[in-house]
C-alpha positions as CSV (number, residue, x, y, z in Angstrom):
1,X,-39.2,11.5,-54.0
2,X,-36.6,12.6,-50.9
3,X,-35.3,9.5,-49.4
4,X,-33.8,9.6,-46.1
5,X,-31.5,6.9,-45.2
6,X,-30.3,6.5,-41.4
7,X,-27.6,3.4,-41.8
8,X,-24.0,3.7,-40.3
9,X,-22.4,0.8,-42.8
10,X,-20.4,3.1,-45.1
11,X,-20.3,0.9,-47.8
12,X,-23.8,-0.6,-47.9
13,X,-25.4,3.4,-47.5
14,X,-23.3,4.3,-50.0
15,X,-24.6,1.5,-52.3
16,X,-28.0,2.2,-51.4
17,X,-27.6,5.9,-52.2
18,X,-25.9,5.5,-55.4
19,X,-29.1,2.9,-56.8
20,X,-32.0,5.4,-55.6
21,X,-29.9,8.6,-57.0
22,X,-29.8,6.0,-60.5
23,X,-33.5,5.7,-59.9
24,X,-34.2,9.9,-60.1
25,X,-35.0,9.7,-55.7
26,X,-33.5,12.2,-54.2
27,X,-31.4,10.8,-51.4
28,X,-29.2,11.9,-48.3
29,X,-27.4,9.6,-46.0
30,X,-27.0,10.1,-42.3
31,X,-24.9,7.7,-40.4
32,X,-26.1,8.1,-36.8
33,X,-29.6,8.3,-35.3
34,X,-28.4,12.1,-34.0
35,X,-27.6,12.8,-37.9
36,X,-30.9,11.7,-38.8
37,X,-33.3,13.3,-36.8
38,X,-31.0,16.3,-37.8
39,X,-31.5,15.6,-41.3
40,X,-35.1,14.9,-40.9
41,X,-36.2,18.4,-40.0
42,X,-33.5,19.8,-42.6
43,X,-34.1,17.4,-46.0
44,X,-37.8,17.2,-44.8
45,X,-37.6,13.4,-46.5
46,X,-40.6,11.6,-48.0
47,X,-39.9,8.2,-46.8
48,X,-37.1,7.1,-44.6
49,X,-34.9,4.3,-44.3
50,X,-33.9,3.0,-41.1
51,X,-31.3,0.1,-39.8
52,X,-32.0,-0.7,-36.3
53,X,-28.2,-1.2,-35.1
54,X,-26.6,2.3,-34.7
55,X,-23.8,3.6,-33.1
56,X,-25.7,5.9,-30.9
57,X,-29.4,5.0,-30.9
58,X,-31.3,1.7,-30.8
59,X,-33.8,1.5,-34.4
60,X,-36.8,0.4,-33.0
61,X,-36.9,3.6,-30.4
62,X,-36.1,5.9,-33.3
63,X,-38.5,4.4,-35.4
64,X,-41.2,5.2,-32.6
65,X,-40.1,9.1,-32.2
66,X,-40.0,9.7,-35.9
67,X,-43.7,8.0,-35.8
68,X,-44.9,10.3,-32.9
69,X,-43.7,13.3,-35.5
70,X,-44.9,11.7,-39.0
71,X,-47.0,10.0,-40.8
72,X,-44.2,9.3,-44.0
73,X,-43.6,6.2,-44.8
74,X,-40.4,4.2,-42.8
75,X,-39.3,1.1,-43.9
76,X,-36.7,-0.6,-41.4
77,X,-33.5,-2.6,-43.4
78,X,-31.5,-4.9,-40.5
79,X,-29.6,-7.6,-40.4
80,X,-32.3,-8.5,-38.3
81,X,-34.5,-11.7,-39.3
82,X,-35.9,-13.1,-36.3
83,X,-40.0,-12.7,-37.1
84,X,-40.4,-11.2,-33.3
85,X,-38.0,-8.6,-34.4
86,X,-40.3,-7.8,-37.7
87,X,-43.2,-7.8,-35.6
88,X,-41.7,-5.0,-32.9
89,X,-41.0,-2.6,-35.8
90,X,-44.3,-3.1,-37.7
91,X,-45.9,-2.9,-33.7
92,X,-43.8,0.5,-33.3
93,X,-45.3,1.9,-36.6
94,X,-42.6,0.7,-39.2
95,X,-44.8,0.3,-42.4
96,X,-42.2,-2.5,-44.2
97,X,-39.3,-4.3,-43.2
98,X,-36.5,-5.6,-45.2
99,X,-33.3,-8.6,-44.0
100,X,-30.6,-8.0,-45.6
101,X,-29.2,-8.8,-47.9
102,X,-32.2,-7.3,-50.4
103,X,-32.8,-7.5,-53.8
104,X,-32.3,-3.1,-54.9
105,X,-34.9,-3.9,-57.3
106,X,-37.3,-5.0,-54.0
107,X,-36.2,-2.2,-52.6
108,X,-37.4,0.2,-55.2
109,X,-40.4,-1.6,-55.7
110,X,-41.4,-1.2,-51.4
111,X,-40.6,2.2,-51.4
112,X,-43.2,2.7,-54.0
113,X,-45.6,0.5,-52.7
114,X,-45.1,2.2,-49.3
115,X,-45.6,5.0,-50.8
116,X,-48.6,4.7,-52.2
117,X,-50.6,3.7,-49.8
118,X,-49.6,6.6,-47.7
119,X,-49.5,9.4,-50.5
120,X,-53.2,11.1,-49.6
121,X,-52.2,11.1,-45.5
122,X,-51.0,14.2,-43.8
123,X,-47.5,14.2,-43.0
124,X,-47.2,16.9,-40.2
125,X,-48.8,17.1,-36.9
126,X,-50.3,19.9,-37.7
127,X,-51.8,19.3,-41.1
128,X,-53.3,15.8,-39.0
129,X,-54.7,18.7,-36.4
130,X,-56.1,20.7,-39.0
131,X,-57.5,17.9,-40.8
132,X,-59.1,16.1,-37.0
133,X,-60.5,19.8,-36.3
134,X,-62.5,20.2,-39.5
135,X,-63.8,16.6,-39.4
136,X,-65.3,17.5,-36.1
137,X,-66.9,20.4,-37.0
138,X,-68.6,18.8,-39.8
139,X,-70.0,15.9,-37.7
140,X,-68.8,15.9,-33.9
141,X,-70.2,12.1,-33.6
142,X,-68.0,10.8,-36.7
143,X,-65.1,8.3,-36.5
144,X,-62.2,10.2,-35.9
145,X,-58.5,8.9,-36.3
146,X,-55.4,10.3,-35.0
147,X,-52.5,8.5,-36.9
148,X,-49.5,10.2,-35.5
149,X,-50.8,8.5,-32.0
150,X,-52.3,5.1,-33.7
151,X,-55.8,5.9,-31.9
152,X,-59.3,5.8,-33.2
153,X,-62.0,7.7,-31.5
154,X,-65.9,6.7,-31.7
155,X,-67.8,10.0,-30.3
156,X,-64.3,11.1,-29.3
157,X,-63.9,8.2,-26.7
158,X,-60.5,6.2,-27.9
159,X,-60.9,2.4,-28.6
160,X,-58.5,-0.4,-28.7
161,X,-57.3,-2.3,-31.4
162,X,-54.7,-4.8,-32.5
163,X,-52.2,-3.7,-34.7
164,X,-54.2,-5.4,-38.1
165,X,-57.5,-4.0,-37.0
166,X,-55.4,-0.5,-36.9
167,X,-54.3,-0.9,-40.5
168,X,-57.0,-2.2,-42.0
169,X,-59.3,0.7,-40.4
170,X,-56.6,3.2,-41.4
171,X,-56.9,2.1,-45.4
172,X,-60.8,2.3,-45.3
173,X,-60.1,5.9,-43.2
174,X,-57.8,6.5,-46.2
175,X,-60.3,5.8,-49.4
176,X,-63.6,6.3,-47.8
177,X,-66.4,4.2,-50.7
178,X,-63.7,2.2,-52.2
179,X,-64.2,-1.5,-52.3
180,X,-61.2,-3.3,-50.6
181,X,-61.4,-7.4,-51.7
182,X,-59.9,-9.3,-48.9
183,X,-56.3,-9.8,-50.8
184,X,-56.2,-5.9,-50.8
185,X,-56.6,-6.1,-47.0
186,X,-54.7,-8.8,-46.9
187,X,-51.9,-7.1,-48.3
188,X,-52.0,-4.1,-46.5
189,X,-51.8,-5.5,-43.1
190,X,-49.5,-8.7,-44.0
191,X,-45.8,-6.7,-43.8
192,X,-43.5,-9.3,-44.0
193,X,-44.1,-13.8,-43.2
194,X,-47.6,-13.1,-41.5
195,X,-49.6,-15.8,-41.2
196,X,-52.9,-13.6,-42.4
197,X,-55.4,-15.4,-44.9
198,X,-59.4,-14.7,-45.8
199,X,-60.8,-15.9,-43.0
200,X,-58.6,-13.7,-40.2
201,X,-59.7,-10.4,-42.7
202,X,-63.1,-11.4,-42.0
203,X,-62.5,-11.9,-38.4
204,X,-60.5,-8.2,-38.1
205,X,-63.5,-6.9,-40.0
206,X,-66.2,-8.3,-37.3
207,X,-64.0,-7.4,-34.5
208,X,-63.6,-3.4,-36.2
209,X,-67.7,-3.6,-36.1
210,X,-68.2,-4.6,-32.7
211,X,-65.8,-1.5,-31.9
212,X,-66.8,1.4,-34.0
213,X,-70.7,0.1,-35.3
214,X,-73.8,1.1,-33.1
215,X,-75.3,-2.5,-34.5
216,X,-72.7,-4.4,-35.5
217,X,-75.2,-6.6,-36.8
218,X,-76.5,-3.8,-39.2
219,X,-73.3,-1.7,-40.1
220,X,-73.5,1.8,-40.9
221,X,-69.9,2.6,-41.8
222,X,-67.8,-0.9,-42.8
223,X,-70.1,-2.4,-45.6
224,X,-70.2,-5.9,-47.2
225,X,-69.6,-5.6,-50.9
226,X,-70.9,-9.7,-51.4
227,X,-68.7,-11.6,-53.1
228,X,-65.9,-8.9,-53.4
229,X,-64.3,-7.9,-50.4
230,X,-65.7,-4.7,-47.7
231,X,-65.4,-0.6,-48.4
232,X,-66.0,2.2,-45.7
233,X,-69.1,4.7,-45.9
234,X,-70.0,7.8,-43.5
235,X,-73.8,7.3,-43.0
């Protein structure tokens, strides 16, 4: 796995490189948000590592341009702990956030978590164009989501949603007949100190149906597995 990591403290990058290198990632460090965006297009990374305080560019307005051009994983690492801080970066389309200091073994195990959740998505604008235009042509009237732009369309007509709704649509999007209990959900949309528990899942999940269902009261495409949890079904 290519890690890219944008942080302009010599020492700490340099102790972050050295563990992931340890850890068989392949890493590169760039020290400005210039270097970065450079390095992104060069090392073509598969997850990236961003600190917020830079010497030329402010994190959270980085985090939202790399987001505009990918899907990969980005997991922000400030000094940062304020929770309105945490919930501007997961807002801006940050997938994970870390205070430091961090354990390197936390670290290792985000970037894999992270990871997985996001391996089956397409990274590039184009592979998400290729993959919207063929969905279309298969069924013009399906749910259709555009993840580079955090949007879902119902008969091509954007809808709103809140940033849980987002994510919790975007991991049934992902895994399409998989049963989700409500910790997986739970844990997919909880980032970092959110005050989500089973009951706000089940509220998200009514909310996504009054949205995206014809009948929310007889749901085509988010199902009720009783007693487990919800999955996702095309009709």
């Amino acid at each position: 796995m290519r890690v890219l990591i944008i942080e302009d403290d010599a020492i700490f990058g340099d102790m972050l490189s050295m563990y992931l290198a340890e850890e068989d990632f392949t890493v590169l460090r760039a020290a400005t948000g210039e270097e970065g965006m450079k390095a992104f297009y060069t090392f073509t990374p598969d997850i990236i590592l961003l600190d917020l305080v830079l010497p030329d560019a402010n994190g959270m307005d980085l985090c939202v341009v790399f987001r505009e051009m990918t899907t990969i994983p980005i997991i922000i690492i400030s000094m940062n702990t304020k929770v309105s801080d945490r919930i501007q970066a997961l807002t801006v389309g940050a997938d994970d956030y870390l205070c430091k200091p961090f354990s390197m073994q936390e670290l290792k195990a985000r970037i894999i978590a992270t990871s997985r959740r996001a391996h089956r998505l397409p990274t590039t604008l184009s592979q998400v164009a290729v993959a919207q235009e063929a969905s279309s042509q298969d069924n013009p009237n399906r749910i259709r989501m555009d993840l580079e732009r955090r949007s879902i369309y119902i008969y091509n007509k954007p809808i709103e949603t809140t940033f849980s709704e987002f994510e919790i649509m975007k991991l049934f999007y992902q895994h399409p007949g998989k049963v989700f209990s409500r910790d997986d959900l739970i844990n997919s949309i909880r980032g970092i100190d959110s005050y989500v528990n089973e009951r706000s899942i089940d509220v998200h999940v009514t909310n996504l149906r009054k949205k995206i269902e014809d009948n929310p009261k007889q749901p085509q495409y988010i199902k009720t597995v009783w007693g487990i949890g919800y999955k996702f079904m095309y009709p």
